[in-house]
Residue frames as a rotation matrix with the C-alpha (Angstrom) as fourth column:
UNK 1
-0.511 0.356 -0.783 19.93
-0.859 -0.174 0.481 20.44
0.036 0.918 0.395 6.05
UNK 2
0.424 0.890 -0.167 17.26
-0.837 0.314 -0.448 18.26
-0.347 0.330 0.878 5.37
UNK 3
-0.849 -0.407 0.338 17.48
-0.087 0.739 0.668 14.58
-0.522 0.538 -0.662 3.57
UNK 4
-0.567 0.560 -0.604 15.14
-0.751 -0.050 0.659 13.70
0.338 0.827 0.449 0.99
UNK 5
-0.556 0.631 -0.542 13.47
0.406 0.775 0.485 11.02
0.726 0.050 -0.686 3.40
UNK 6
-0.777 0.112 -0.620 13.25
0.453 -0.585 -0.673 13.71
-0.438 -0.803 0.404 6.18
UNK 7
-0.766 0.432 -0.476 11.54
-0.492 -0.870 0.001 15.74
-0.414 0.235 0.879 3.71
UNK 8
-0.196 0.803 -0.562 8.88
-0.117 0.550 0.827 12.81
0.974 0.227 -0.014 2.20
UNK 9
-0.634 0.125 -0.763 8.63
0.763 -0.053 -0.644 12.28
-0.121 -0.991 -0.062 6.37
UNK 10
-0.603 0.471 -0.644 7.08
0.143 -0.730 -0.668 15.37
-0.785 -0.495 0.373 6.79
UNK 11
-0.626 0.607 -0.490 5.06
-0.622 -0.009 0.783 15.59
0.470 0.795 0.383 3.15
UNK 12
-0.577 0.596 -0.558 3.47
0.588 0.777 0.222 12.00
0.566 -0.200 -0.800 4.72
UNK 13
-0.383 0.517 -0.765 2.37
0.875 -0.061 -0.479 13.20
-0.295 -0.854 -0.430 8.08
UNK 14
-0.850 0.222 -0.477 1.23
-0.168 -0.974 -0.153 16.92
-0.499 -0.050 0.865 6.26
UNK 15
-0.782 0.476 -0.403 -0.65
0.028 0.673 0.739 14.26
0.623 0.567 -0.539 3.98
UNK 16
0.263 0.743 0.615 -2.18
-0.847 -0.128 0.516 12.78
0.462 -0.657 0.595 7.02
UNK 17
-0.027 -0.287 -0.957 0.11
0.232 0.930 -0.286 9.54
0.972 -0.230 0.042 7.80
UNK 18
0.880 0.387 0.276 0.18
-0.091 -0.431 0.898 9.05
0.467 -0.815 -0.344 11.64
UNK 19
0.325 -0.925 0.195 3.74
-0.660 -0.074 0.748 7.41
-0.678 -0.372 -0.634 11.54
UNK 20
0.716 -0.368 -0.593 6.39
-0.497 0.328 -0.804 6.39
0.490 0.870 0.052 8.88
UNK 21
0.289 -0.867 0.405 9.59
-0.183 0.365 0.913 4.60
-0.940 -0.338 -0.054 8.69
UNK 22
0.293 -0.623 -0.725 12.39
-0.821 0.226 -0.525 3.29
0.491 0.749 -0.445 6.38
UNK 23
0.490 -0.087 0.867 13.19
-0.176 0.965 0.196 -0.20
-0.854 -0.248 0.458 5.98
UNK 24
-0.630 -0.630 -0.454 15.89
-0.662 0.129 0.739 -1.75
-0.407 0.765 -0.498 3.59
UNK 25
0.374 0.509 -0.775 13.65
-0.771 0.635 0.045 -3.62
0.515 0.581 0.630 0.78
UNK 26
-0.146 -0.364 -0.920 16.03
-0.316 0.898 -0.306 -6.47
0.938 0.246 -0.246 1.20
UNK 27
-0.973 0.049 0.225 14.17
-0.212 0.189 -0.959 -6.81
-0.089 -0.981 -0.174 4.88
UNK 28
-0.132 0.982 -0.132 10.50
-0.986 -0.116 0.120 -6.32
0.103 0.146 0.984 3.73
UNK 29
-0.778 -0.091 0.622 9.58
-0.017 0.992 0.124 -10.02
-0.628 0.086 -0.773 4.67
UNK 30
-0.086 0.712 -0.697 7.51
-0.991 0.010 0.132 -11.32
0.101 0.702 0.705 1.59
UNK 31
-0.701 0.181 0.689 5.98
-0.047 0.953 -0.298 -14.25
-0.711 -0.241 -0.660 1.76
UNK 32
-0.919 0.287 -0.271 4.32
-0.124 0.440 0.889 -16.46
0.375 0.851 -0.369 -1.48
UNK 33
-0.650 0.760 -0.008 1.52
0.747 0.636 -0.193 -18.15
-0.141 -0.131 -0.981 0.54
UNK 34
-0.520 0.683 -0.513 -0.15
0.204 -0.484 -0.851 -14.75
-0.830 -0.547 0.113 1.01
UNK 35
-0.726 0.543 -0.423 -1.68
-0.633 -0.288 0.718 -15.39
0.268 0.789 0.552 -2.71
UNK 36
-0.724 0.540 -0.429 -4.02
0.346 0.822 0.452 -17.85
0.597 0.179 -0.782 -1.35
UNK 37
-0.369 0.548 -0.751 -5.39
0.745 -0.309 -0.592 -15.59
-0.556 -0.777 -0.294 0.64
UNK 38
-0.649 0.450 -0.613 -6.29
-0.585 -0.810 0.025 -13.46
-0.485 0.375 0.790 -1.97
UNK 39
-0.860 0.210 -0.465 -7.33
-0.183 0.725 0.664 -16.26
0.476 0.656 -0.585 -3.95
UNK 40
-0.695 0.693 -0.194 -9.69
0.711 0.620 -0.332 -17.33
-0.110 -0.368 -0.923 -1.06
UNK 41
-0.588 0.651 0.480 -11.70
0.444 -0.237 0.864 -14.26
0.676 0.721 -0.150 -2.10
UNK 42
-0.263 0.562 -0.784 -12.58
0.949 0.003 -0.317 -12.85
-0.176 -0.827 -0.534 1.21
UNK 43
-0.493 0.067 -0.867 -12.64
0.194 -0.964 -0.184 -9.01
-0.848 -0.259 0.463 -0.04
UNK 44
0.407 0.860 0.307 -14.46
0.575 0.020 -0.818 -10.04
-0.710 0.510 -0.486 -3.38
UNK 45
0.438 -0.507 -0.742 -11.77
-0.780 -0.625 -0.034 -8.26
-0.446 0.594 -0.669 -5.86
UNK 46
-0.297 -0.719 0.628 -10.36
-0.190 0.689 0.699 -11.54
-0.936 0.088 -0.341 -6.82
UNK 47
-0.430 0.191 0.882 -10.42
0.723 0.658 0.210 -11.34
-0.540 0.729 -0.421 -10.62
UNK 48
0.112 0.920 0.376 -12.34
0.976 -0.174 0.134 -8.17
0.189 0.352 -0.917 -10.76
UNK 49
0.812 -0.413 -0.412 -9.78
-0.295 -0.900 0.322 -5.39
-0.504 -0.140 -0.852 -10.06
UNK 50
0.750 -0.661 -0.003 -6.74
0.191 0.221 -0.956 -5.10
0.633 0.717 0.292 -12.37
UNK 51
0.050 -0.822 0.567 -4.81
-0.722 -0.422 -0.548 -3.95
0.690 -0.382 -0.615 -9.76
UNK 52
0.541 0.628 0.559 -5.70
-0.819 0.544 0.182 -7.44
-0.189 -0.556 0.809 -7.99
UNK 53
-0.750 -0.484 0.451 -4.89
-0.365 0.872 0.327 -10.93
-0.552 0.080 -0.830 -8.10
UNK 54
0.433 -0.776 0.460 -4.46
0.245 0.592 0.768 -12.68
-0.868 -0.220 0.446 -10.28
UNK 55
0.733 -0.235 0.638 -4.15
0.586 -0.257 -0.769 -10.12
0.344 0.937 -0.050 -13.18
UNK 56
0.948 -0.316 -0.044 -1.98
-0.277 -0.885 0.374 -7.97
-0.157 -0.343 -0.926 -11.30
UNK 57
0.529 -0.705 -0.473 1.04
-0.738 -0.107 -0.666 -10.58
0.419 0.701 -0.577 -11.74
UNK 58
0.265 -0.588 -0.765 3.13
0.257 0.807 -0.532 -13.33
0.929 -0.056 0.365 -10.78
UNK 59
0.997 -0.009 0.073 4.04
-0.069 -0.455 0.888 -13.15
0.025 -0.891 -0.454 -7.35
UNK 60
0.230 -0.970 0.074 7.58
0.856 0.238 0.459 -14.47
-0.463 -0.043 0.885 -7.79
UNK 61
-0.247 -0.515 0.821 8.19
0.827 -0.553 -0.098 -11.72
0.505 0.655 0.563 -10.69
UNK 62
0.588 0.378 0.715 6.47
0.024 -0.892 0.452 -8.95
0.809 -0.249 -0.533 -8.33
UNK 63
0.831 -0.553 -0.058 8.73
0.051 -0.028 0.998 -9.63
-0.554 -0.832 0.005 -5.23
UNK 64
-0.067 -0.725 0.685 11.44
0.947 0.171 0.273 -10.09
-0.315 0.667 0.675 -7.84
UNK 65
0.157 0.294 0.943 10.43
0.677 -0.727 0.114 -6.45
0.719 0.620 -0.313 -8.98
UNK 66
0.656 0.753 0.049 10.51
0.261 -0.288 0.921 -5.39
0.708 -0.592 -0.385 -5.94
UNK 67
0.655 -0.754 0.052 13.72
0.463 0.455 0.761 -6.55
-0.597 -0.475 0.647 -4.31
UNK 68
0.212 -0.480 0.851 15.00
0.852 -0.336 -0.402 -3.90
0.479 0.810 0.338 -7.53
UNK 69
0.583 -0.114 0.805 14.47
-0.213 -0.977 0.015 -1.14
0.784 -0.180 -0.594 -5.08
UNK 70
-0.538 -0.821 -0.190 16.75
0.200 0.094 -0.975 -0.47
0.819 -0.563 0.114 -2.30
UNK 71
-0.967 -0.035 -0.253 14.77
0.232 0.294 -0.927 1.31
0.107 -0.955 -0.276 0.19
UNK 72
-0.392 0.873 -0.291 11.09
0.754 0.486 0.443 1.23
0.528 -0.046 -0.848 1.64
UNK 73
-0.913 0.335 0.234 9.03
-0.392 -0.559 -0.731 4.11
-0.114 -0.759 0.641 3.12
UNK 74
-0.723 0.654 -0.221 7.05
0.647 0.754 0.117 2.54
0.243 -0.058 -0.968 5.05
UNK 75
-0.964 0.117 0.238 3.79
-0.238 -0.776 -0.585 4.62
0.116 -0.620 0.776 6.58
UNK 76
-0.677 0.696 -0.240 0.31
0.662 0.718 0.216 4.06
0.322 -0.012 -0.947 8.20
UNK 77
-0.326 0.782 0.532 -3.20
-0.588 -0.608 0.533 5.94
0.740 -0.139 0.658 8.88
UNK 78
-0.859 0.455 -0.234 -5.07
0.441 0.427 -0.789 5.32
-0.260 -0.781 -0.568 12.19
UNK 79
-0.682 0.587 0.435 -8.72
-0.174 -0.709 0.684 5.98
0.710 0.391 0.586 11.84
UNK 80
-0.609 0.631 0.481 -11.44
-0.430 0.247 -0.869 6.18
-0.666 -0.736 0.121 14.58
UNK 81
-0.627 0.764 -0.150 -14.58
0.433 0.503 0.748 3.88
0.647 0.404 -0.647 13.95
UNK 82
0.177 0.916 0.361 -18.21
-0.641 -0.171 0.748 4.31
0.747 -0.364 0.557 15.13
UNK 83
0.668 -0.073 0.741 -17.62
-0.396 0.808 0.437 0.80
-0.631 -0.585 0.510 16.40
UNK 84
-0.467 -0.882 0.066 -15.76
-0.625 0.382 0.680 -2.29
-0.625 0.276 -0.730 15.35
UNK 85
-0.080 0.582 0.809 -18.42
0.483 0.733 -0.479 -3.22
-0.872 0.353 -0.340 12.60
UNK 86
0.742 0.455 -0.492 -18.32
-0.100 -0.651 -0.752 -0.22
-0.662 0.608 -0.438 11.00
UNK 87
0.302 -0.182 0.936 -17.74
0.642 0.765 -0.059 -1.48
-0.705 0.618 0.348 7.68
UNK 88
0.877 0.416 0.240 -18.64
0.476 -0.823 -0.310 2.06
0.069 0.387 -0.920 5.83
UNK 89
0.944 -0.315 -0.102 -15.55
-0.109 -0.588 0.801 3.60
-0.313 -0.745 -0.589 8.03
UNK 90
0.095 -0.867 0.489 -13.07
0.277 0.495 0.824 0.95
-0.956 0.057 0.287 7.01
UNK 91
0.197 0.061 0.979 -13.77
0.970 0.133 -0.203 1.16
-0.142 0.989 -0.033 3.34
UNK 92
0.899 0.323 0.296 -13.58
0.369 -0.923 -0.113 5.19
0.237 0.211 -0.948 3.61
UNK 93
0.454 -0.890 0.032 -10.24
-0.612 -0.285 0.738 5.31
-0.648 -0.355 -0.674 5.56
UNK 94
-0.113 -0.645 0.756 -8.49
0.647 0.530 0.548 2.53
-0.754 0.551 0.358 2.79
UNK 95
0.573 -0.164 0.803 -9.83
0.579 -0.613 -0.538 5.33
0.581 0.773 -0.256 -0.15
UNK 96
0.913 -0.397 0.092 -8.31
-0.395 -0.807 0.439 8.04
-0.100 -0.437 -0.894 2.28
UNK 97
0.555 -0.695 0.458 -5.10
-0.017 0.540 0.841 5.76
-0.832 -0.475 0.288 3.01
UNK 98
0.186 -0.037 0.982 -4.96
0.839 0.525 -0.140 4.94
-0.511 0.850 0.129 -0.55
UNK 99
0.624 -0.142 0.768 -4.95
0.508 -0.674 -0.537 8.85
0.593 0.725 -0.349 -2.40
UNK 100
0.829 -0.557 -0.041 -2.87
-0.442 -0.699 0.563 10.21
-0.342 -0.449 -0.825 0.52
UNK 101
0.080 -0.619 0.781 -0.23
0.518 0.695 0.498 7.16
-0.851 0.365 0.377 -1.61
UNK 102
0.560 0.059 0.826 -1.07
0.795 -0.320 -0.516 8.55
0.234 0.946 -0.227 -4.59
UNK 103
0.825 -0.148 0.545 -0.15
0.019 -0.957 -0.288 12.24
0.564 0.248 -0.787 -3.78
UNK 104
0.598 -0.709 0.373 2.79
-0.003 0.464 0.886 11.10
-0.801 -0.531 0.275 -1.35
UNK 105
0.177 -0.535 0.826 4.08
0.574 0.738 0.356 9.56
-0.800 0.411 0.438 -4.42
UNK 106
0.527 0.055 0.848 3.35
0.754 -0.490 -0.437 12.13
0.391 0.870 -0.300 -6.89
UNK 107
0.961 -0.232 -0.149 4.56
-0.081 -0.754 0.651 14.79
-0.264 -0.614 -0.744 -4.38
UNK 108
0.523 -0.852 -0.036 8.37
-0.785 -0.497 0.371 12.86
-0.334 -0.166 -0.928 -4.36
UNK 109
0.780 -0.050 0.623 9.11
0.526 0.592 -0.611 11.99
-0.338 0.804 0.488 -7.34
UNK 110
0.855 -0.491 0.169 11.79
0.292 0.186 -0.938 14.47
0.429 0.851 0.302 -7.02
UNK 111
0.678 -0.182 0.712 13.01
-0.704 0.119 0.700 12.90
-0.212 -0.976 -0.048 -4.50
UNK 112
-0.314 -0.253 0.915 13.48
-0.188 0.961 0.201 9.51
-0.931 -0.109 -0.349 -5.42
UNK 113
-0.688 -0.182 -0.702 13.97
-0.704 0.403 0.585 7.22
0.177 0.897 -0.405 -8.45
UNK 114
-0.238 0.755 -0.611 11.13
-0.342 0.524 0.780 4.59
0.909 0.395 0.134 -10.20
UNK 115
-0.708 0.295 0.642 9.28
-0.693 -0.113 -0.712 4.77
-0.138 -0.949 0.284 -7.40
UNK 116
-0.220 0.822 -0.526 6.51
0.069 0.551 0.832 1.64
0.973 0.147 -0.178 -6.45
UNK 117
-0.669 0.489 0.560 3.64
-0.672 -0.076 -0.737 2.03
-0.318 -0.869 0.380 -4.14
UNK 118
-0.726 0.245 -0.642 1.88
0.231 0.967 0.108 -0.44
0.647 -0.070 -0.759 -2.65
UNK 119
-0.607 0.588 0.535 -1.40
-0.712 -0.701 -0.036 0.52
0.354 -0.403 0.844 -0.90
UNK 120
-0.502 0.418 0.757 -4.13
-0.623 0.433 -0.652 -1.12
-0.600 -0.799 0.043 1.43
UNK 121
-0.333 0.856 0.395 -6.44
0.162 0.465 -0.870 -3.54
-0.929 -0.226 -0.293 -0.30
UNK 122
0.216 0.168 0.962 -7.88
0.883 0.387 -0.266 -2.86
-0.417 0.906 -0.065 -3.31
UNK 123
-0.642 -0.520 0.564 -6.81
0.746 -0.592 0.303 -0.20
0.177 0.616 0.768 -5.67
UNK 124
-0.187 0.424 -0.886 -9.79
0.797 -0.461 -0.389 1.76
-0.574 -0.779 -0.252 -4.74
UNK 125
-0.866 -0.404 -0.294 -9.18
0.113 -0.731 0.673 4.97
-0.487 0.550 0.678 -7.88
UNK 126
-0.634 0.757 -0.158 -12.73
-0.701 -0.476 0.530 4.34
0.326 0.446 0.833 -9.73
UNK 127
-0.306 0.760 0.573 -15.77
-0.932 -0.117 -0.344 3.09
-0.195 -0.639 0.744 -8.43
UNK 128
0.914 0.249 0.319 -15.92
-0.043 0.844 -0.535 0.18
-0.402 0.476 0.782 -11.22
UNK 129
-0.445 -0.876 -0.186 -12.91
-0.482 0.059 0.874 -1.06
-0.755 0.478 -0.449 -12.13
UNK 130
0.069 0.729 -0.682 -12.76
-0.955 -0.148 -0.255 -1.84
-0.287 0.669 0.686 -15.68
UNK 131
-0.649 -0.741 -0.175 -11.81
-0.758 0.649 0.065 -4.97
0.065 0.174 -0.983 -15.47
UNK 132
-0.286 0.824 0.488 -15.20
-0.148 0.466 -0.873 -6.34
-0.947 -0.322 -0.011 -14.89
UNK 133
0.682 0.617 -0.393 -16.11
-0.226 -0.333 -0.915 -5.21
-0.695 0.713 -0.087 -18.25
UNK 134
0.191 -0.638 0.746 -12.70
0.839 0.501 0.214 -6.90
-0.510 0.585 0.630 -19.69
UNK 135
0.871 -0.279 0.405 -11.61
0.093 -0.716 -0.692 -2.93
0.483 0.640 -0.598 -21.03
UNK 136
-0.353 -0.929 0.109 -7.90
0.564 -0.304 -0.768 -1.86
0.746 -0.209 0.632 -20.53
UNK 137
0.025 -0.203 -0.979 -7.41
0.866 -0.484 0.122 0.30
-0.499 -0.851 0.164 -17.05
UNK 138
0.614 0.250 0.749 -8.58
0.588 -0.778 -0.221 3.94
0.527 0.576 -0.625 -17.32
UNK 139
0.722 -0.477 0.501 -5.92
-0.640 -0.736 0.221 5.09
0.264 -0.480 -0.837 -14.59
UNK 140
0.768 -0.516 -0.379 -2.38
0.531 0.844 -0.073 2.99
0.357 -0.145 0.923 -14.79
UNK 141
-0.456 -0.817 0.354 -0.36
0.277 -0.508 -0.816 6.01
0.846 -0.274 0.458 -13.71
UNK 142
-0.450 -0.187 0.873 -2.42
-0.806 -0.336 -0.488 6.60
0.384 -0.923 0.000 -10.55
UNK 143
0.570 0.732 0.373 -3.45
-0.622 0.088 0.778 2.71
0.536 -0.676 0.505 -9.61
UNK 144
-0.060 -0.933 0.354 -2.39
-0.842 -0.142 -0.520 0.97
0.535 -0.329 -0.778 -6.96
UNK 145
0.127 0.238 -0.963 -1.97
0.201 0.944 0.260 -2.54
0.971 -0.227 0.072 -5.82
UNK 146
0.836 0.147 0.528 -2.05
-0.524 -0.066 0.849 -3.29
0.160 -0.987 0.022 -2.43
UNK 147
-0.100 -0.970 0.222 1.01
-0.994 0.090 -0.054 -4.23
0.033 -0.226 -0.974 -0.21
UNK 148
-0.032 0.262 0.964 -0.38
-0.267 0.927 -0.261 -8.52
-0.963 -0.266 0.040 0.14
UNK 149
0.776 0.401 0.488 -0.36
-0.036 0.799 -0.600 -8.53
-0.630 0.448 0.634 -3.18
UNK 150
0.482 -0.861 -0.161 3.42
-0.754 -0.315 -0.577 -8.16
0.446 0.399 -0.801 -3.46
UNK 151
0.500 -0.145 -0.854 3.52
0.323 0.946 0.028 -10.76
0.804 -0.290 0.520 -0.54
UNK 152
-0.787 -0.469 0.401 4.25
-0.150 -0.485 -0.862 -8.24
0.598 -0.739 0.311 2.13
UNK 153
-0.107 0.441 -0.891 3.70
0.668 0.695 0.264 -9.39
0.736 -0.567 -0.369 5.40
UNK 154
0.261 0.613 0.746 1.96
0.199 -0.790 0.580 -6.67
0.944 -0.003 -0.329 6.99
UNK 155
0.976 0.135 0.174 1.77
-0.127 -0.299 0.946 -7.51
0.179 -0.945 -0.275 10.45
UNK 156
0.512 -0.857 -0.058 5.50
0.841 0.485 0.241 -8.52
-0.178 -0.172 0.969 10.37
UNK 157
-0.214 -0.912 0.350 6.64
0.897 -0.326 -0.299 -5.29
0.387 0.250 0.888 9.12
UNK 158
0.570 -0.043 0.821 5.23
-0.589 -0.718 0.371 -3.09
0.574 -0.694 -0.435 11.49
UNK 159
0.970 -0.238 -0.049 6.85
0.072 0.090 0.993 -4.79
-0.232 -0.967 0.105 13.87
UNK 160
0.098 -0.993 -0.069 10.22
0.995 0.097 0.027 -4.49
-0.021 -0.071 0.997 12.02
UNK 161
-0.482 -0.402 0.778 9.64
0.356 -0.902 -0.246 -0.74
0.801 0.158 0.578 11.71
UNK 162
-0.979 0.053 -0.199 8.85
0.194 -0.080 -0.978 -0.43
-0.068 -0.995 0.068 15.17
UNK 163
-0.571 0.800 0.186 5.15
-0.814 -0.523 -0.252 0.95
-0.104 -0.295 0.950 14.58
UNK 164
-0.600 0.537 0.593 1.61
-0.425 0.415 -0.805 -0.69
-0.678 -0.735 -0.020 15.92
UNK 165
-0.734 0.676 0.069 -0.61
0.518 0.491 0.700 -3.58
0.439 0.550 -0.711 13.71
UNK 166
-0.027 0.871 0.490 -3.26
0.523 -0.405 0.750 -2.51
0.852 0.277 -0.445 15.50
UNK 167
-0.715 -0.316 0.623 -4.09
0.226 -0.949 -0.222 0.63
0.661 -0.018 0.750 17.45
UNK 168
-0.936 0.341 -0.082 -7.17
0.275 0.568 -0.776 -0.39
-0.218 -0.749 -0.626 19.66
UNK 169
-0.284 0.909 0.306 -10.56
0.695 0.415 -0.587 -0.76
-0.661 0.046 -0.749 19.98
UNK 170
0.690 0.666 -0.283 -13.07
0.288 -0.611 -0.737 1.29
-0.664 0.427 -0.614 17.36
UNK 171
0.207 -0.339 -0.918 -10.04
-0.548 -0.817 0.178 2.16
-0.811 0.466 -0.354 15.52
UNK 172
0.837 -0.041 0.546 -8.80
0.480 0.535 -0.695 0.79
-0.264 0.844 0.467 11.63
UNK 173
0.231 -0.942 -0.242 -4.90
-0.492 -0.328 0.807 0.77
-0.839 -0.068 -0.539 10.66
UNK 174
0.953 -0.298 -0.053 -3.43
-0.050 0.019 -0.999 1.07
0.299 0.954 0.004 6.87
UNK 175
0.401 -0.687 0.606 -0.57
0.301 0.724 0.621 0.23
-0.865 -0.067 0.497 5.43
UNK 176
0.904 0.211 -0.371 1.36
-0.306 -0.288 -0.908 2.06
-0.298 0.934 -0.196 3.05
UNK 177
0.177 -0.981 0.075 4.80
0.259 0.120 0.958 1.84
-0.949 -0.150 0.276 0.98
UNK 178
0.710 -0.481 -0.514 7.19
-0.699 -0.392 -0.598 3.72
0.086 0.784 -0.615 -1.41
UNK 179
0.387 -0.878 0.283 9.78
0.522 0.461 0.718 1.14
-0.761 -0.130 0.636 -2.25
UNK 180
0.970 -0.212 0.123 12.54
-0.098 -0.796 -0.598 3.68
0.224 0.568 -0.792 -4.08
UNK 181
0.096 -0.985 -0.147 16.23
0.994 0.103 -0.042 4.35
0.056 -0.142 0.988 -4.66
UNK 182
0.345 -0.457 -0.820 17.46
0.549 -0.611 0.571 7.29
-0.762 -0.647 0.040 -3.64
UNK 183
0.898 -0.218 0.382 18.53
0.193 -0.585 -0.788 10.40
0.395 0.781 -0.483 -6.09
Protein backbone atom coordinates (compact mmCIF):
# COMPACT_ATOMS: atom_id res chain seq x y z
CA UNK A 1 0.00 0.00 0.00
CA UNK A 2 0.87 3.32 -0.76
CA UNK A 3 1.83 6.29 1.89
CA UNK A 4 0.40 9.56 1.49
CA UNK A 5 3.97 11.01 0.53
CA UNK A 6 4.40 8.14 -2.04
CA UNK A 7 1.21 9.22 -3.38
CA UNK A 8 1.92 13.39 -3.45
CA UNK A 9 5.48 11.78 -5.04
CA UNK A 10 3.84 10.68 -7.91
CA UNK A 11 0.89 13.62 -8.16
CA UNK A 12 4.40 16.00 -8.29
CA UNK A 13 6.23 14.28 -11.05
CA UNK A 14 2.46 13.65 -13.02
CA UNK A 15 2.40 17.57 -12.31
CA UNK A 16 5.69 17.89 -14.00
CA UNK A 17 8.35 18.02 -10.95
CA UNK A 18 11.62 16.35 -12.18
CA UNK A 19 12.58 15.18 -8.56
CA UNK A 20 11.17 15.47 -4.95
CA UNK A 21 12.16 14.65 -1.50
CA UNK A 22 11.20 14.85 2.23
CA UNK A 23 13.11 16.65 4.70
CA UNK A 24 12.25 17.10 8.50
CA UNK A 25 11.28 21.02 8.75
CA UNK A 26 13.41 21.05 11.82
CA UNK A 27 16.47 20.57 9.08
CA UNK A 28 15.28 23.14 6.42
CA UNK A 29 18.37 25.47 7.12
CA UNK A 30 16.83 29.08 7.34
CA UNK A 31 18.83 31.71 7.48
CA UNK A 32 17.75 35.70 8.52
CA UNK A 33 20.39 37.44 6.35
CA UNK A 34 18.59 36.20 3.22
CA UNK A 35 16.14 39.40 3.80
CA UNK A 36 18.76 41.66 2.61
CA UNK A 37 18.86 40.15 -0.33
CA UNK A 38 15.50 40.74 -1.03
CA UNK A 39 15.75 44.06 0.29
CA UNK A 40 18.67 44.73 -2.19
CA UNK A 41 15.92 44.65 -4.83
CA UNK A 42 17.58 42.70 -7.50
CA UNK A 43 14.17 41.05 -8.90
CA UNK A 44 12.25 44.47 -8.51
CA UNK A 45 9.20 42.97 -6.29
CA UNK A 46 10.54 44.55 -3.22
CA UNK A 47 7.48 46.36 -1.87
CA UNK A 48 5.37 45.72 -4.84
CA UNK A 49 4.13 42.10 -4.45
CA UNK A 50 2.15 41.18 -1.30
CA UNK A 51 3.43 37.99 -1.38
CA UNK A 52 7.02 39.75 -1.09
CA UNK A 53 9.15 41.41 1.27
CA UNK A 54 8.59 43.28 3.31
CA UNK A 55 4.72 43.00 3.46
CA UNK A 56 4.79 39.41 3.38
CA UNK A 57 6.10 39.33 7.17
CA UNK A 58 8.59 39.20 9.76
CA UNK A 59 11.11 36.81 9.03
CA UNK A 60 11.62 35.63 12.60
CA UNK A 61 7.62 35.03 12.91
CA UNK A 62 7.68 33.26 9.30
CA UNK A 63 10.49 30.71 10.16
CA UNK A 64 8.76 30.60 13.54
CA UNK A 65 5.57 29.62 11.44
CA UNK A 66 7.24 27.41 9.80
CA UNK A 67 9.22 25.29 12.23
CA UNK A 68 5.06 24.51 13.22
CA UNK A 69 5.19 21.95 10.51
CA UNK A 70 6.89 18.74 10.87
CA UNK A 71 7.68 17.66 7.49
CA UNK A 72 8.87 19.27 4.08
CA UNK A 73 8.17 18.08 0.49
CA UNK A 74 10.67 19.30 -1.06
CA UNK A 75 10.53 19.31 -5.22
CA UNK A 76 12.15 20.99 -8.31
CA UNK A 77 11.49 21.71 -12.23
CA UNK A 78 14.44 21.59 -14.70
CA UNK A 79 13.76 23.64 -17.74
CA UNK A 80 15.75 23.85 -21.05
CA UNK A 81 16.75 27.50 -22.15
CA UNK A 82 17.39 28.91 -25.67
CA UNK A 83 20.60 30.02 -24.02
CA UNK A 84 21.76 31.25 -20.66
CA UNK A 85 20.23 34.84 -21.21
CA UNK A 86 17.09 33.77 -21.93
CA UNK A 87 15.34 35.83 -19.57
CA UNK A 88 11.65 35.18 -21.24
CA UNK A 89 12.36 31.23 -20.43
CA UNK A 90 13.25 31.79 -16.81
CA UNK A 91 10.29 33.94 -16.02
CA UNK A 92 7.94 31.26 -17.91
CA UNK A 93 9.35 28.13 -16.13
CA UNK A 94 8.98 30.10 -12.32
CA UNK A 95 4.94 30.72 -13.57
CA UNK A 96 5.08 26.93 -14.64
CA UNK A 97 7.08 25.94 -11.32
CA UNK A 98 4.86 28.13 -9.41
CA UNK A 99 0.94 26.69 -10.55
CA UNK A 100 2.32 23.11 -10.73
CA UNK A 101 2.62 24.37 -6.35
CA UNK A 102 -0.56 25.55 -6.50
CA UNK A 103 -2.29 22.35 -7.88
CA UNK A 104 0.29 19.99 -5.99
CA UNK A 105 -1.10 21.65 -3.03
CA UNK A 106 -4.63 21.79 -3.86
CA UNK A 107 -4.39 18.19 -5.19
CA UNK A 108 -3.16 16.96 -1.29
CA UNK A 109 -4.91 18.52 0.89
CA UNK A 110 -6.24 15.20 1.67
CA UNK A 111 -3.31 14.12 2.38
CA UNK A 112 -1.86 16.33 4.74
CA UNK A 113 -2.74 18.92 7.43
CA UNK A 114 -2.40 23.15 7.16
CA UNK A 115 -0.36 22.79 4.52
CA UNK A 116 2.38 25.93 3.49
CA UNK A 117 3.93 26.32 0.14
CA UNK A 118 6.65 28.16 -0.64
CA UNK A 119 7.40 28.74 -4.36
CA UNK A 120 10.24 30.27 -6.62
CA UNK A 121 10.46 34.02 -6.58
CA UNK A 122 7.71 36.02 -6.85
CA UNK A 123 4.19 34.93 -6.36
CA UNK A 124 3.67 35.14 -10.00
CA UNK A 125 -0.79 34.40 -9.83
CA UNK A 126 -1.81 37.91 -11.57
CA UNK A 127 0.00 39.91 -13.87
CA UNK A 128 -0.29 43.15 -11.48
CA UNK A 129 -0.22 42.48 -8.17
CA UNK A 130 -2.46 44.63 -6.28
CA UNK A 131 -0.30 45.81 -4.11
CA UNK A 132 1.03 48.46 -6.33
CA UNK A 133 -2.28 50.03 -6.26
CA UNK A 134 -2.32 49.64 -2.22
CA UNK A 135 -5.89 47.24 -2.74
CA UNK A 136 -6.20 44.04 -0.55
CA UNK A 137 -4.89 40.69 -2.58
CA UNK A 138 -7.41 39.37 -5.14
CA UNK A 139 -6.05 35.65 -4.68
CA UNK A 140 -4.88 34.81 -0.83
CA UNK A 141 -5.97 31.20 -1.13
CA UNK A 142 -3.91 30.54 -4.27
CA UNK A 143 -0.70 33.06 -3.57
CA UNK A 144 2.44 32.12 -2.96
CA UNK A 145 5.55 33.40 -1.38
CA UNK A 146 8.64 32.21 -2.43
CA UNK A 147 10.95 29.76 -0.45
CA UNK A 148 13.95 33.03 0.38
CA UNK A 149 11.40 34.69 1.71
CA UNK A 150 10.94 32.25 4.60
CA UNK A 151 14.84 32.29 4.78
CA UNK A 152 15.29 28.98 3.09
CA UNK A 153 18.55 28.38 1.92
CA UNK A 154 18.05 27.03 -1.38
CA UNK A 155 21.25 25.93 -2.49
CA UNK A 156 21.82 24.25 0.94
CA UNK A 157 18.80 22.22 0.78
CA UNK A 158 19.23 20.59 -2.32
CA UNK A 159 22.14 19.41 -1.18
CA UNK A 160 20.51 18.07 2.04
CA UNK A 161 17.88 16.33 -0.08
CA UNK A 162 20.35 14.90 -2.22
CA UNK A 163 19.03 16.67 -5.54
CA UNK A 164 21.13 19.18 -8.06
CA UNK A 165 21.26 23.41 -7.53
CA UNK A 166 21.97 23.52 -10.82
CA UNK A 167 21.47 21.18 -13.76
CA UNK A 168 23.85 22.60 -16.55
CA UNK A 169 24.33 24.78 -19.15
CA UNK A 170 21.02 26.41 -21.07
CA UNK A 171 19.04 24.93 -18.38
CA UNK A 172 16.90 26.92 -15.22
CA UNK A 173 16.15 24.99 -11.78
CA UNK A 174 13.04 25.79 -9.28
CA UNK A 175 12.45 25.23 -6.07
CA UNK A 176 9.45 24.12 -4.49
CA UNK A 177 7.98 23.15 -0.88
CA UNK A 178 4.93 21.73 1.02
CA UNK A 179 5.92 22.09 4.63
CA UNK A 180 2.89 19.76 6.29
CA UNK A 181 2.01 17.35 9.08
CA UNK A 182 0.92 14.30 8.22
CA UNK A 183 -2.96 12.99 8.54
Amino acid sequence: MMTNIQIIEDMAMELGANNTAVIEVSNIPFRREFRAACRQNTCGKFGRCWMCPPDVGDIDEMIAHAKTRRLAFVFQTVTELEDSFDFEGMQAAAIRHNKLLRSLTRKAKKLIQNPIKMGAGACHVCNKCTKIDEKPCRHPDKATTSMESYGVSVSELAELCGLKYINGPNTVTYFGAILFTLL
